[in-house]
N, C-alpha and C positions, 0 to 999 in steps of 0.2 A: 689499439688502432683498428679502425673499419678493413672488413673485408675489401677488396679490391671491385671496384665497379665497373663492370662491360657494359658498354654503349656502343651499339652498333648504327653505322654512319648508313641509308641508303641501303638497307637488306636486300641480295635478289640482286644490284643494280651495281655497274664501274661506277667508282668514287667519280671519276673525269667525266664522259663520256656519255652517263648513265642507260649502257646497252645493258638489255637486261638478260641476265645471265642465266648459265640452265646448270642444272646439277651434276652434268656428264663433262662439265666444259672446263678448260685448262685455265685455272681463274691463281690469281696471287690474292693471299690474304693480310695486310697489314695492319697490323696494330701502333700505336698512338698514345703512349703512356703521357698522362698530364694530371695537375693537382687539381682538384676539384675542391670547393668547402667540405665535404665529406669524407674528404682521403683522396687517394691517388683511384684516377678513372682512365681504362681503357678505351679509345675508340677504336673502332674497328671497322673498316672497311675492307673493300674487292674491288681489285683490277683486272679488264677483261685482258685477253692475249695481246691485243692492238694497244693496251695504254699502259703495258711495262715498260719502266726505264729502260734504254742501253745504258751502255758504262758513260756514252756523249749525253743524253740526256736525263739521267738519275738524279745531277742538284737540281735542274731545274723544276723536275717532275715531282720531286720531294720537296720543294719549295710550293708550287700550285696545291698541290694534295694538302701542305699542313696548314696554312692557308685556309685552303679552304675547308677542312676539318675543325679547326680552331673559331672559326667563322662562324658557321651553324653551328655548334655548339655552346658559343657564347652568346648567341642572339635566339638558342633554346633552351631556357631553366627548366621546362615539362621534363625532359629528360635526364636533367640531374639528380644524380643519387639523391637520398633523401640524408639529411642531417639528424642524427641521434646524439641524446643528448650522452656524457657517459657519466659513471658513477663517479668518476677523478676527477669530475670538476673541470 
């Protein structure tokens, strides 16, 4: 099986929001396990302080984010892992 693929969603920027983020700042980092043709692909994105769930907004905010995650990435093949052929056939 292929090594695992990190695809990173909007680098630098909130997934929601897209304030763009600084290196010192209190950011969440979510990952996004999904099956790609090439194996399983991580996406990866950053939420600023202002676009964390609470525990009242978490489905819905997990609902937008995959959404919209799943969204760009399936309307960007650039981005998809590349497919190797393997010797098993």
């Amino acid at each position: 099986m292929a090594p695992e693929a990190l695809v990173k969603y909007r680098a630098g920027a909130c997934a929601l929001c897209e304030y763009q983020l600084r290196g010192n700042e209190d950011v969440q980092s979510v990952d996004l396990h999904v099956f790609g043709p090439a194996g399983t692909v991580t996406l990866r994105c950053w939420l600023c302080h202002r676009c964390r769930p609470t525990p009242a907004t978490v489905q819905a905010t997990s609902g937008l984010l995959a959404d919209r995650l799943l969204g760009w990435y399936r309307t960007n093949p650039s981005v998809w892992p590349t497919l190797h052929s393997s010797a098993n056939g």
